[in-house]
C-alpha positions as MATLAB code, in Angstrom:
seq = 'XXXXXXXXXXXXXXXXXXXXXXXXXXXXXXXXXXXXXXXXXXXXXXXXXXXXXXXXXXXXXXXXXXXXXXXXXXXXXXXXXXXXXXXXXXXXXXXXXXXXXXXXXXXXXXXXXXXXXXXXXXXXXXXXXXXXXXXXXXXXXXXXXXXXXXXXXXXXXXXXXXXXXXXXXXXXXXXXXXXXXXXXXXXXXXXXXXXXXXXXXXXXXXXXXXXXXXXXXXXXXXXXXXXXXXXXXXXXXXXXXXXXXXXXXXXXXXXXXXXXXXXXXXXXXXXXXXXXXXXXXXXXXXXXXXXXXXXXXXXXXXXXXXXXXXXXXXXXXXXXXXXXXXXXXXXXXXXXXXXXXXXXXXXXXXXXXXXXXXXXXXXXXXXXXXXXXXXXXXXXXXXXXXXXXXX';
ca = [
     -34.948   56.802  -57.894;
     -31.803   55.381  -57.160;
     -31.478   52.541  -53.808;
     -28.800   50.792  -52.427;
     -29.623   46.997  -52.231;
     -27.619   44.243  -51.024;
     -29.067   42.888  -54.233;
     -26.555   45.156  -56.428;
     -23.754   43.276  -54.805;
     -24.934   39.798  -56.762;
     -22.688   39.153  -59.987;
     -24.556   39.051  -63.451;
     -26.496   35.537  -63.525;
     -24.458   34.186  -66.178;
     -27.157   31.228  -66.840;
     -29.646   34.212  -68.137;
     -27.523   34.645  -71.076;
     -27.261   30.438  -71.691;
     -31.011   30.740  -71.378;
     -31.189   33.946  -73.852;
     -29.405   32.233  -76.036;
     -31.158   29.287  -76.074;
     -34.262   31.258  -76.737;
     -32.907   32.566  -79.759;
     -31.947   29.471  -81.127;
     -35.171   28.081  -80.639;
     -37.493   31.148  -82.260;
     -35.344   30.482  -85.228;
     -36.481   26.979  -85.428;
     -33.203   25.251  -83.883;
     -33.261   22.291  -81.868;
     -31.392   22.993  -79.121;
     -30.527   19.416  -77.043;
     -30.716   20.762  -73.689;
     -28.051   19.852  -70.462;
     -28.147   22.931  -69.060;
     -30.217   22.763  -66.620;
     -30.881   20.248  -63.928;
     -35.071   19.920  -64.184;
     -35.952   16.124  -64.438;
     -38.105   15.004  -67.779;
     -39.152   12.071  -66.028;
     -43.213   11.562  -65.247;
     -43.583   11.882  -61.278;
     -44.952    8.208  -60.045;
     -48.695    7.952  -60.936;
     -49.371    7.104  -57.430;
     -48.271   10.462  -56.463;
     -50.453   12.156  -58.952;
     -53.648    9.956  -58.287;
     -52.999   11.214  -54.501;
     -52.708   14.490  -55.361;
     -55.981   14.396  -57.850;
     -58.019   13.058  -54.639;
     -56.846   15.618  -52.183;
     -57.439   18.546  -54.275;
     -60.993   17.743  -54.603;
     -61.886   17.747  -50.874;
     -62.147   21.485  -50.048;
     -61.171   20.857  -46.738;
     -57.500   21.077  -48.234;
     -57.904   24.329  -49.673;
     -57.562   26.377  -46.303;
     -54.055   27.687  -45.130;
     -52.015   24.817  -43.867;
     -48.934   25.340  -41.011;
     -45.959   26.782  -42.422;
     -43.540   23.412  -40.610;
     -45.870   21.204  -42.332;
     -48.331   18.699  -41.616;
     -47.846   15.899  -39.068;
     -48.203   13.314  -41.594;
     -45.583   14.460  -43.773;
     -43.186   14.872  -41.237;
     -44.255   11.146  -40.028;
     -42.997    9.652  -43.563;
     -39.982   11.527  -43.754;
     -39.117   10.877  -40.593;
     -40.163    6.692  -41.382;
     -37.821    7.471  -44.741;
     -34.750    8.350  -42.514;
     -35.406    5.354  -40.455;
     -36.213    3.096  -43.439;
     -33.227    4.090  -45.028;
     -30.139    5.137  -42.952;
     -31.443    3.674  -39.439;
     -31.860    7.668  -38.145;
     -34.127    8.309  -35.440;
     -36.168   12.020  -35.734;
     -38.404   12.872  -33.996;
     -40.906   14.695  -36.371;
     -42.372   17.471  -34.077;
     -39.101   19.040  -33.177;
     -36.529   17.485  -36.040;
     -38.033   17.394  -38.963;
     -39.289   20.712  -40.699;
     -41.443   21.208  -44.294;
     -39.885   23.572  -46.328;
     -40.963   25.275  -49.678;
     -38.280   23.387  -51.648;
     -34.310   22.800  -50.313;
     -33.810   26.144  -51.678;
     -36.045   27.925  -49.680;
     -35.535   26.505  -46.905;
     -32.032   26.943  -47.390;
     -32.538   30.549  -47.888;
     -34.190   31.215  -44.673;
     -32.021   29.353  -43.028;
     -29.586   31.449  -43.323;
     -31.197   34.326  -42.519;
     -32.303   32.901  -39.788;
     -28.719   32.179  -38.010;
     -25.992   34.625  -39.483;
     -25.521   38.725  -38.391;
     -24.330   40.454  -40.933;
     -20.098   40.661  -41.269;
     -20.189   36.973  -39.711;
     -17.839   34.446  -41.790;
     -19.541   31.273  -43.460;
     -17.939   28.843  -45.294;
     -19.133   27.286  -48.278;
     -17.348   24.724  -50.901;
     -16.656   26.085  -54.499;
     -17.596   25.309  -56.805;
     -21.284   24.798  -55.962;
     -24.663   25.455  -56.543;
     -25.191   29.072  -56.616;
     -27.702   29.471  -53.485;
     -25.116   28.194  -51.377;
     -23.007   31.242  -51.848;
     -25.352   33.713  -52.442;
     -27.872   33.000  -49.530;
     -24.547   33.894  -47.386;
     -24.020   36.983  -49.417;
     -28.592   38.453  -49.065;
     -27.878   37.772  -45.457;
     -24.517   40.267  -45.685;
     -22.575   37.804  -44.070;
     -19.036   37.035  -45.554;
     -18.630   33.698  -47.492;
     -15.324   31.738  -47.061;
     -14.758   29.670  -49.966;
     -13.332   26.434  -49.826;
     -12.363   23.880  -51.845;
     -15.175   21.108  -52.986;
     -12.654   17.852  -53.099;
     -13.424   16.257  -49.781;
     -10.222   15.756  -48.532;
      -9.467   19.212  -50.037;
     -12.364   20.810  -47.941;
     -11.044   19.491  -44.423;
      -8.319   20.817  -44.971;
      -9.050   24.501  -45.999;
     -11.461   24.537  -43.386;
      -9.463   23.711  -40.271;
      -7.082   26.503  -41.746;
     -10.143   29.022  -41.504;
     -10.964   28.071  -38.416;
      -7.219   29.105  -36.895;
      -6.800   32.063  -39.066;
     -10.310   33.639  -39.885;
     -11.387   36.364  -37.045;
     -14.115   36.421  -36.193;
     -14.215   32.531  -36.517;
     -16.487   31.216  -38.960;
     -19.813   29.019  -37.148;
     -21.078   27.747  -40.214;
     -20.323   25.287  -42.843;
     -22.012   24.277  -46.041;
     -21.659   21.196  -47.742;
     -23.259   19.369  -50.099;
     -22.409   15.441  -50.955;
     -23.094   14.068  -53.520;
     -21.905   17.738  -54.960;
     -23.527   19.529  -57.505;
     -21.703   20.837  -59.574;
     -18.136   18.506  -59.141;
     -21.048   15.320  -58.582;
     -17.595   14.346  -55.683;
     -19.279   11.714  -53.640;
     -18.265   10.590  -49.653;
     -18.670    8.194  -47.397;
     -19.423    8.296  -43.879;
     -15.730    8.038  -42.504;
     -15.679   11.424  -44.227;
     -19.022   12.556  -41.948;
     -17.343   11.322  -38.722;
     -14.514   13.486  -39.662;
     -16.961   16.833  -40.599;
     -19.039   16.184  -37.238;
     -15.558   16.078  -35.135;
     -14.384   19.212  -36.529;
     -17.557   20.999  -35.415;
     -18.229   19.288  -31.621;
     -14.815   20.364  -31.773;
     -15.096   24.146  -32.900;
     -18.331   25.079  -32.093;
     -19.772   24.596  -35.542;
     -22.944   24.528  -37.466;
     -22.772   21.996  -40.610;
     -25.456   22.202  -43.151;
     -25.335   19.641  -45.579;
     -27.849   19.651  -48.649;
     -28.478   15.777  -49.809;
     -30.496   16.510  -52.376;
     -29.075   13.712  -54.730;
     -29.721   11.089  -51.942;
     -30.999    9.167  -54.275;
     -29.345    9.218  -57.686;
     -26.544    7.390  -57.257;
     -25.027    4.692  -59.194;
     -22.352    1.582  -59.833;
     -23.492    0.408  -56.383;
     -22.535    3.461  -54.168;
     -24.670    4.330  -51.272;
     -24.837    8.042  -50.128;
     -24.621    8.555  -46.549;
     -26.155   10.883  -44.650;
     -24.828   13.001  -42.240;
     -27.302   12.407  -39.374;
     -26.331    8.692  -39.379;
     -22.883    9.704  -37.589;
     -23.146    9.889  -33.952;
     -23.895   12.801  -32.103;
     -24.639   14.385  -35.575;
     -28.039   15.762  -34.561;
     -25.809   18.109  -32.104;
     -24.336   19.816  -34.584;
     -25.686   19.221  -38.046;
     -28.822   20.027  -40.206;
     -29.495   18.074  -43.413;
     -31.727   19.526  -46.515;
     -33.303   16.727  -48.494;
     -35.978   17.342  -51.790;
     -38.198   15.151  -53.659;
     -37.039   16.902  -56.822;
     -34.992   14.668  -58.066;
     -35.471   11.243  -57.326;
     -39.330   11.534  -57.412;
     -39.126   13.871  -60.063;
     -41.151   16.045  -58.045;
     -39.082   19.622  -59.398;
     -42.294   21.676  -59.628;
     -44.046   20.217  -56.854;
     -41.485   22.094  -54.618;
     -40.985   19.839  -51.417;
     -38.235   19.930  -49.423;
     -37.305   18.977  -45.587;
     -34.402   20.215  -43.122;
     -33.689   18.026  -40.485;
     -31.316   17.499  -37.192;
     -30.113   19.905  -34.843;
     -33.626   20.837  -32.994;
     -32.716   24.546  -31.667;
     -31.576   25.634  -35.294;
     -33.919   23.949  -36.787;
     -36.373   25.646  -34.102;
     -34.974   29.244  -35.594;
     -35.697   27.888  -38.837;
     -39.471   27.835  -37.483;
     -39.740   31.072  -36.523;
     -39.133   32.583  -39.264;
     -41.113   30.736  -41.503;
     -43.946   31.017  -39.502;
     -43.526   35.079  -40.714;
     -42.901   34.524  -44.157;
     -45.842   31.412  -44.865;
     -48.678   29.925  -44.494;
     -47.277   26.701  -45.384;
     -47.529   24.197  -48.381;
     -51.113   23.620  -50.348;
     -52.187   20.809  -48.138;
     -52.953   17.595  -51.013;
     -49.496   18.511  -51.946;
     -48.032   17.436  -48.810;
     -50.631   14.612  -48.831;
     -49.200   13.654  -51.925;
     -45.622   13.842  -50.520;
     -46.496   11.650  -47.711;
     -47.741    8.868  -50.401;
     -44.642    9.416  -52.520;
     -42.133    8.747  -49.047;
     -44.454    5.529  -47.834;
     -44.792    4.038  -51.200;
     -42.524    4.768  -53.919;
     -39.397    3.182  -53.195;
     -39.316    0.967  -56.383;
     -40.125    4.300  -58.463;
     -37.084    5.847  -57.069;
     -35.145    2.970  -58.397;
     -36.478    3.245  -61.634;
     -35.985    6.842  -62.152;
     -32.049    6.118  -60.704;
     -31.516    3.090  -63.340;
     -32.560    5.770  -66.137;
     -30.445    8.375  -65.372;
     -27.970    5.672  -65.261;
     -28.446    4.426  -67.890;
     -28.053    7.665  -69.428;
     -24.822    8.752  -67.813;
     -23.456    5.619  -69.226;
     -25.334    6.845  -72.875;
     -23.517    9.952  -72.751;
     -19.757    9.236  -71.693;
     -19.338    6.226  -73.929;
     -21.051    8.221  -76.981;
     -18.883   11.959  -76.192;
     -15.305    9.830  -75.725;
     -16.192    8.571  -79.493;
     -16.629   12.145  -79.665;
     -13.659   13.327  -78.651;
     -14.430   14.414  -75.738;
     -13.051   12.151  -72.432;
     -15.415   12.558  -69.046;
     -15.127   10.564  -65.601;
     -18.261    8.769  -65.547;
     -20.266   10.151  -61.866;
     -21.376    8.539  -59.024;
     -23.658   10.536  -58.245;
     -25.839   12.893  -59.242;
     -27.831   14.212  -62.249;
     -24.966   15.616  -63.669;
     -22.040   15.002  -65.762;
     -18.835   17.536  -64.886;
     -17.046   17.763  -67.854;
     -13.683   19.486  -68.347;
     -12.964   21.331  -71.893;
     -11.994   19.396  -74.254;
      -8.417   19.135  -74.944;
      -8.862   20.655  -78.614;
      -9.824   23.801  -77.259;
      -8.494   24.340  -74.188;
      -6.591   27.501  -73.284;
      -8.506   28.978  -75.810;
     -12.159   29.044  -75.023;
     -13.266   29.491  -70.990;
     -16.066   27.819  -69.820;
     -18.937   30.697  -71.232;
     -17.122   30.643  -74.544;
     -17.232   27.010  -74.916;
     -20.783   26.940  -73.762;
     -21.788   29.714  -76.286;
     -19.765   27.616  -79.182;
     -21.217   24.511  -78.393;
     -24.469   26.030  -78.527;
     -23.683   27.823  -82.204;
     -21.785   25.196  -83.627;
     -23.478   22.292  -82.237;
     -26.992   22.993  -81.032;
     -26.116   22.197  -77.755;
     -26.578   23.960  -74.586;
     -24.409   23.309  -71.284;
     -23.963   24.846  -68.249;
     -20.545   26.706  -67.874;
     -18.730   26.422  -64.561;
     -17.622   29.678  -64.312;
     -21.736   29.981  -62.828;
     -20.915   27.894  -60.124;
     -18.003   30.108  -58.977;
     -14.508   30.759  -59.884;
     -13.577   27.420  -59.266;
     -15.281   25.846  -61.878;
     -13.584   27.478  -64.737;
     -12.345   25.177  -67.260;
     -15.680   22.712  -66.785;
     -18.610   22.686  -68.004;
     -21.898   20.868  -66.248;
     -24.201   18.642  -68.466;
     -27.756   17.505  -66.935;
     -28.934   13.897  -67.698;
     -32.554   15.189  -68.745;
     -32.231   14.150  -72.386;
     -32.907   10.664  -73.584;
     -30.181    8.318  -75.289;
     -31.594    9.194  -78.526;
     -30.565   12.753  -78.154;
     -27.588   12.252  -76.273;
     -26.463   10.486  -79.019;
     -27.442   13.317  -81.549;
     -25.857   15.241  -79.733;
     -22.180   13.679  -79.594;
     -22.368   13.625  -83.355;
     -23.149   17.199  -83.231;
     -20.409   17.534  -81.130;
     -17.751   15.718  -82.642;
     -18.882   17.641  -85.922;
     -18.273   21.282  -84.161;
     -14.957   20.013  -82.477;
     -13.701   19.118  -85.744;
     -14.129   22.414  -87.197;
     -12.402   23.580  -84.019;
];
């Protein structure tokens, strides 16, 4: 029986064939050296764990918990923003517990577009961000990622788009492009919404991987920003916390209150010693964080010294778990960024993320995750260099 579905109207998932491929490497006994996806290798602190071990063993945690999560979770992350950026939340009616950013995220939208309205979204950029527009069967409005770049485009939208858009997603530092801010550029975002009316969403999820002494601001630091502006933050990266699946959304209370709502349809909330756990990890792992950071840096610094002896020239990030990577000169123009993903992965046992799955925008680049060690970064530039030779 044949349906219509607004989810015929999604574009083949191009990372299913990286990740088919990569299977059949690997069944015929390949060793594929993995960047292709962004899930941290790194051991989640120990004290996290231990928490976790304890709560699970009283049974009083094994009862549905509240779908905005528990007040003691929303305590720490609202200590975290304090700790941190010097933000005040309040966290019964501005913080929220979500099942991840990307749920949360999800819902989200849901929860404040009508179908036919116009959203705009950067592009490049993680897939979700585009595609949570699209489920809802609201209209994305695609804008460039550059910072400066963005501004721009968007105050253009605003005076030609009708109806005007209400909504705009941004994410900083950026996965894919890793382009990193600072908070002059904030002031400027939060202006152009107290001035039109606007919703910003801004996804921080790489708060904390940053490096050569850059700071990531957030968004709620700017004043007035709680008017205007929610903020998604994860402990998936820099706890290494990826299957643990804990996110927050923070800021603007009546969104945020929408948000709510429809959560409290969809869930019974997080398993309980998980969110005890969380709590731990925010109070107490701050020199963790910065131990997970210096390795990641320490590998971004593995892997751009070791590919330029490759052949292969990348702008070292400031941010992020990722490395954006344009194609190589040597075969540019003739492979797109699927091609060169699929030929890196037969000629050199290496898989990558092609930026064509990030959007049109990110043709011509490829995204590499730091989630290898230096030892097999380093294999892998020699694989490299090996394949680009034989062009």
């Amino acid at each position: 029986m044949e349906r219509a579905s607004v989810v015929d109207t999604l574009p083949v998932y191009i990372f299913d064939e990286i990740n088919r491929l990569k299977y059949e490497a690997r069944v015929k006994g390949r060793d594929v050296i993995d960047f292709g996806m962004g899930n941290p290798d790194i051991p989640t602190p120990p004290a996290v764990v231990e928490k976790l071990r304890q709560a699970v063993l009283d049974p009083r945690n094994h009862r549905y918990s509240v779908s905005r999560g528990i007040p003691g979770v929303r305590r720490e992350l609202a200590y975290w923003y304090k700790r941190k950026y010097d933000v005040e939340l309040d966290p019964d009616q501005e913080v929220l517990l979500t099942l991840g950013a990307k749920e949360g995220f999800n819902h989200l939208i849901q929860a404040i577009t009508a179908p036919g309205e116009h959203v705009m979204v950067t592009s490049p950029c993680y897939p979700i961000h585009r595609f949570a527009v699209q489920l809802s069967r609201a209209v994305p409005v695609l804008l460039p990622a550059d910072p400066e770049s963005m501004l721009c485009e968007a105050q253009k939208a605003l005076n030609t788009i009708n109806p005007r858009p209400r909504t705009l997603i941004i994410s900083y530092p950026n996965n894919p492009t890793t382009a990193c801010v600072d908070l002059d550029f904030f002031s400027r975002v939060v202006a152009l919404a107290r001035e039109n009316d606007l919703l910003v969403i801004h996804d921080f999820a790489y708060a904390d991987l940053v490096y050569d002494n850059y700071r990531a601001p957030s968004i709620l630091q700017v004043p007035g920003a709680k008017e205007t502006a929610l903020e998604f933050y994860s402990l998936t990266k820099g706890y290494s916390m990826a299957g643990w699946r804990v996110g927050f959304c923070s800021g603007h209370a009546p969104v945020l209150n929408k948000l709510r709502r429809l959560k409290s349809y969809m869930d019974y909330g997080m398993f309980q010693p998980i969110q005890i756990a969380a709590a731990v990890a925010l109070r107490d792992c701050d020199t963790e964080v910065d131990r997970i950071c210096r390795t990641y840096g320490e590998r971004r610094d593995c892997l751009i010294r070791n590919f330029d002896q490759a052949g292969w020239s990348i702008e070292p990030p400031r941010g992020t778990l990722f490395v954006w990577a344009p194609i190589p000169d040597s075969v540019q123009g003739r492979l797109n960024s699927l091609d060169f993903a699929r030929f890196l992965l037969a000629e050199a046992e290496v898989a990558v993320a092609p930026g064509i799955g990030f959007g049109e925008a990110g043709e011509g680049w490829v995204r590499l995750a730091l989630v290898e060690n230096e030892h097999r970064i380093k294999q892998a530039a020699r694989n490299i260099r090996r394949a680009l030779s034989k062009g």
